[in-house]
C-alpha positions in Angstrom: 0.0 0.0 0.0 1.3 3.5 -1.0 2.3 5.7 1.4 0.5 9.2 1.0 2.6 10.7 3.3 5.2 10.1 1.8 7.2 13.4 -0.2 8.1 11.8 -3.5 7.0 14.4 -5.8 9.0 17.8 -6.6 6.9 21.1 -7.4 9.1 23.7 -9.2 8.6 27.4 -9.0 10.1 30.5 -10.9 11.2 33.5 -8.8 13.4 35.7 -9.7 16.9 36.6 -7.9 15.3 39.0 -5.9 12.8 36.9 -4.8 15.0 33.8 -3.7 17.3 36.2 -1.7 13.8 37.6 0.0 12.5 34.0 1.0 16.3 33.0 2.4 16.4 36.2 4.2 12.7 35.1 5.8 13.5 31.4 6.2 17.1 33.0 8.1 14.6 34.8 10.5 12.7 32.1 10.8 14.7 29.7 13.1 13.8 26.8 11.2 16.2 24.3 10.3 15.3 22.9 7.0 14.0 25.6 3.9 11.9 22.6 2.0 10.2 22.8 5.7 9.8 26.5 5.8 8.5 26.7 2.7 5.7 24.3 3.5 4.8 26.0 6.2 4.5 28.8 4.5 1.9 27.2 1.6 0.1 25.3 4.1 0.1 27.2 7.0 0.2 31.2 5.8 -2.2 33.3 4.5 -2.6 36.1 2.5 -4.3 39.6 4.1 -6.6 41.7 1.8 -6.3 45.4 3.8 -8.8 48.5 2.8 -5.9 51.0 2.7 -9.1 53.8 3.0 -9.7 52.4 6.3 -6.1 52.3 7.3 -5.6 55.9 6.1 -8.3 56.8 8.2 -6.6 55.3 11.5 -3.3 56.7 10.7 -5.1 60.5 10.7 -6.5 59.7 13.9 -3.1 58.4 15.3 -1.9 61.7 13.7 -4.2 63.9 15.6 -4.0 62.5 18.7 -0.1 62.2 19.0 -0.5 65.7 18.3 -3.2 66.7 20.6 -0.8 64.4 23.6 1.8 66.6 22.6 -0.2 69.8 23.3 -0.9 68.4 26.2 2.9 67.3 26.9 3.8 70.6 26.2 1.7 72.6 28.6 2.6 70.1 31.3 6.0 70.3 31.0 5.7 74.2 31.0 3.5 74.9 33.8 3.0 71.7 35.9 -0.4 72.6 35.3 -3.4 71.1 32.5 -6.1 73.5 32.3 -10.0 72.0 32.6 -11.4 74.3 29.7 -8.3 73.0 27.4 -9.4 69.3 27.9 -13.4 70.1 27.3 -12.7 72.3 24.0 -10.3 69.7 22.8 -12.5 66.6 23.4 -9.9 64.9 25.5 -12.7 64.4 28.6 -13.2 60.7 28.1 -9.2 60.5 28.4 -9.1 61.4 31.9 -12.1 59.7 32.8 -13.0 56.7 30.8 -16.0 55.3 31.0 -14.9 51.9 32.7 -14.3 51.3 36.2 -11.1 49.7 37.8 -12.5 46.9 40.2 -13.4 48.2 43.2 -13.2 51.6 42.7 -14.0 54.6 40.2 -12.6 55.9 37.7 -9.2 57.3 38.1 -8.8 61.2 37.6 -6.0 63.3 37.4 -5.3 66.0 39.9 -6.4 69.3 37.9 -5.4 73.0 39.6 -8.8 74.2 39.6 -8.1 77.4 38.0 -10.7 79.4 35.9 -9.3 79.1 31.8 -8.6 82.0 29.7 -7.2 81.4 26.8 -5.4 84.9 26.5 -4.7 85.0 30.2 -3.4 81.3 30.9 0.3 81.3 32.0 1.1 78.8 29.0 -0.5 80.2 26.3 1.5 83.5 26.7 4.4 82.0 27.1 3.9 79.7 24.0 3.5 83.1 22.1 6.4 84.3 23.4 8.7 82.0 22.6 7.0 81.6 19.1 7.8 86.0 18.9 11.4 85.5 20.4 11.7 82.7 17.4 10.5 85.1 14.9 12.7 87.8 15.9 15.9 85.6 15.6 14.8 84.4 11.8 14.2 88.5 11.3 17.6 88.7 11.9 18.3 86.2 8.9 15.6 87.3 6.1 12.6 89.3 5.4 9.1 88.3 6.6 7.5 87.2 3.7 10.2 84.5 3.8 9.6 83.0 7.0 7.3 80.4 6.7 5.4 78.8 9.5 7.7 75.7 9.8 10.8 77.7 10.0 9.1 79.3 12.9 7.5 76.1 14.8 11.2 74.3 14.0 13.4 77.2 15.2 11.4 77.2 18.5 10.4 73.6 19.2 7.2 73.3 18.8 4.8 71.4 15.9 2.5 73.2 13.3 -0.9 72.3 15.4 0.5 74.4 18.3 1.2 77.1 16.2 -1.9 76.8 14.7 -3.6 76.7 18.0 -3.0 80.5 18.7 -2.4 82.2 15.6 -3.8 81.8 12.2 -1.0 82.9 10.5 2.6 84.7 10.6 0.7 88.1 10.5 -1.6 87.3 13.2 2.0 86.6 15.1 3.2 89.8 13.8 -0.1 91.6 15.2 -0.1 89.5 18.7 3.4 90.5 19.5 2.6 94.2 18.5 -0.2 94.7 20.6 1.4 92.4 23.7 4.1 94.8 24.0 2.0 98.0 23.6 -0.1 96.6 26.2 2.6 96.2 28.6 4.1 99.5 27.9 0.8 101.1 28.5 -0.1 99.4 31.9 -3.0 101.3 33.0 -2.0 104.8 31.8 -5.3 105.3 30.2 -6.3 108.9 32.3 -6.4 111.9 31.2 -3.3 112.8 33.6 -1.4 110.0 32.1 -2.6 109.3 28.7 1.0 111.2 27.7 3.0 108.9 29.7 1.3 105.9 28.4 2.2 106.9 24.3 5.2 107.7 25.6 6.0 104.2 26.8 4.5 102.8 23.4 6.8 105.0 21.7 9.8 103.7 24.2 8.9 100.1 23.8 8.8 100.6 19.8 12.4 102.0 20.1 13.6 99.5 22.1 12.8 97.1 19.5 13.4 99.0 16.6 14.6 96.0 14.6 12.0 94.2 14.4 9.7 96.7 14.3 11.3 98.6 11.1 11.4 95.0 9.4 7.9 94.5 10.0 7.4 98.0 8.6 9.1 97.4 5.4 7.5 93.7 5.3 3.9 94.2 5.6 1.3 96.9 4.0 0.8 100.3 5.2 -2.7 99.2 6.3 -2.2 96.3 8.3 0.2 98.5 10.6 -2.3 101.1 10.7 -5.3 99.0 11.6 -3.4 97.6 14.4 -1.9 101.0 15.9 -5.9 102.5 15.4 -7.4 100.1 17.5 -4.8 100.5 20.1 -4.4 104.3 20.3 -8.5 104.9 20.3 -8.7 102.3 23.3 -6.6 104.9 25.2 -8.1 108.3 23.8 -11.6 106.9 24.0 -10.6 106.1 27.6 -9.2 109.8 28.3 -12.5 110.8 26.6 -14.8 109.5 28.8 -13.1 110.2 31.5 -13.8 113.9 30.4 -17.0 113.7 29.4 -18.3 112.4 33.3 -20.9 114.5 34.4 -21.9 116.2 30.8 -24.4 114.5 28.5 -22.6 114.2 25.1 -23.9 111.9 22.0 -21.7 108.3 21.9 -21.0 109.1 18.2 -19.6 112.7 19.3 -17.4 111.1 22.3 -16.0 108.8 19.1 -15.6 111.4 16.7 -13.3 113.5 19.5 -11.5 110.3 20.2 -10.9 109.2 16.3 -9.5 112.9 15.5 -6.7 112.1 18.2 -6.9 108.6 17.2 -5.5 109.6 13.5 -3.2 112.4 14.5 -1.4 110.2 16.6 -1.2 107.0 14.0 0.4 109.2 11.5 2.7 111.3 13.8 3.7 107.3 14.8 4.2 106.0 11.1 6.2 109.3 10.0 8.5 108.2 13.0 9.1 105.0 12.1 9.5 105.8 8.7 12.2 108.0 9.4 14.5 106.1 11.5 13.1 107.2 15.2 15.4 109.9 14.9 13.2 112.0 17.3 13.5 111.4 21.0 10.0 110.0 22.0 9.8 112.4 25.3 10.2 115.4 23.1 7.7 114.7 20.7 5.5 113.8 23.3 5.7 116.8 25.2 5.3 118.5 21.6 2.1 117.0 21.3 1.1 117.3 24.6 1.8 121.2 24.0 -0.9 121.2 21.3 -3.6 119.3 22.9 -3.8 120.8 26.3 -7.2 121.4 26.9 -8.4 121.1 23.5 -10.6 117.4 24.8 -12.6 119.0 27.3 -13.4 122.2 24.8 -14.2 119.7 22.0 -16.2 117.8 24.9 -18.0 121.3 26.1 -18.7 121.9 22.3 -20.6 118.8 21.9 -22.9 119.2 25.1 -26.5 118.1 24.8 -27.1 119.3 28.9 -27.2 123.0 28.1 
């Protein structure tokens, strides 16, 4: 009686060079002793996968977005110690810190979260993000013009990815604009009265000297109106401030009270965009006191002029 089990019979199969270095490399790997054996076990006992590459495309975005998103979160950690509440809800990262199954015995584990209230503008980390990204910009300033900086030479030069960038500002000009009004800010620091107003523009002024650099490349980078529209919005929050401070106790129409504010609003954009232009030769306390020499008393008359009480 024949033996069925018995290997008498020889199957032959092309392959090419490639393709018999390929299956000794695998049988090598394999730990197996005898390639006639491998190979069997590789007709009988393998299997080839049929993979939707749409569905694995999908997964690997999500992997994507959530390395990035634990990164976010990595960073702020490492910065501050701290992982804001708001952060996690507006990112859709709640059922990460507290999943819906239970560990035996107990609830769900939680992390300890600083109970602070979340600003975005206001949270230590965010500022401190846009900082860095500004201190980055200035450096590549140093190396070429704006409109050749491009938003990976900034998130590379200060170690962060493109989705934290993009988290806080839409674009290099929004940067531009941030760090612009985050200085003037700071230079103003409350000296929005009428008995300080002068000091206030004149620590503006200050703060625009001090980083005359990047301010006169950003000058020469951007249009004439994107500077203005930022320095606008900035000087009539302090004359409409100085404004209403002078018009307490008289009953003057909102529109006049804007008008008033506007006039000094535009006189002191273009006295700011001469300056630049020409070098910030002029010391900023003498043109201030210049101004300051033409304006004296000229808010309350405008303000008296405009009455609707007498």
């Amino acid at each position: 009686m024949k033996d069925e089990n018995k290997r008498d019979l020889c199957l032959k199969v092309r392959v090419s060079q490639a393709e018999i270095d390929a299956i000794k490399k695998k049988f090598e790997n394999s730990g197996m002793s005898s390639l006639s054996g491998f190979v069997r076990a590789m007709i009988f006992e393998g299997y080839i996968v049929h993979m939707d590459e749409n569905e694995l495309h999908k997964i690997y975005k999500l992997a994507t977005n959530i390395a990035n998103n634990i990164n976010q979160i990595a960073v702020r950690v490492n910065s501050t110690e701290n992982i804001y509440n708001n952060d996690i809800a507006a990112n859709g990262h709640g059922r990460i810190w507290n999943p819906p199954l239970r560990l035996q015995g107990g609830a769900s584990p939680t992390p300890r979260i600083r109970r602070n209230a979340y600003n975005k503008e206001n949270a230590p980390m965010s500022q401190m993000t846009k900082r860095a990204l500004v201190a980055s910009l200035k450096d590549l300033l140093a190396e070429k013009p704006l409109d050749k900086i491009t938003v990976t030479d900034l998130t590379e030069h200060c170690g962060v990815n493109r989705m934290t960038f993009y988290y806080h500002f839409k674009d290099i000009y929004d940067l531009v604009e941030w760090a612009c009004i985050e200085s003037a800010t700071r230079a103003l620091a409350g000296q929005k009265t009428y008995d300080t107003w002068q000091q206030g523009f004149l620590q503006i002024l200050q703060a625009v000297q001090k980083d005359k650099v990047f301010v006169t490349k950003v000058y020469h980078s951007i249009s004439r109106e994107h500077i203005e529209n930022y320095l606008y919005r900035l000087t009539y929050d302090l004359m409409i401030g100085v404004v209403e401070e002078k018009a307490a106790g008289m009953t003057v129409r909102p529109e006049d009270k804007e008008f008033i504010a506007n006039f000094y609003k535009y006189a002191f954009v273009g006295l700011t965009l001469e300056w630049v232009r020409t070098g910030m030769k002029d010391d900023p306390a003498a043109l201030i006191e210049r101004v300051s020499t033409l304006i004296h008393g000229d808010i309350t008359k405008g303000l008296e002029a405009c009455r609707i009480d007498k």
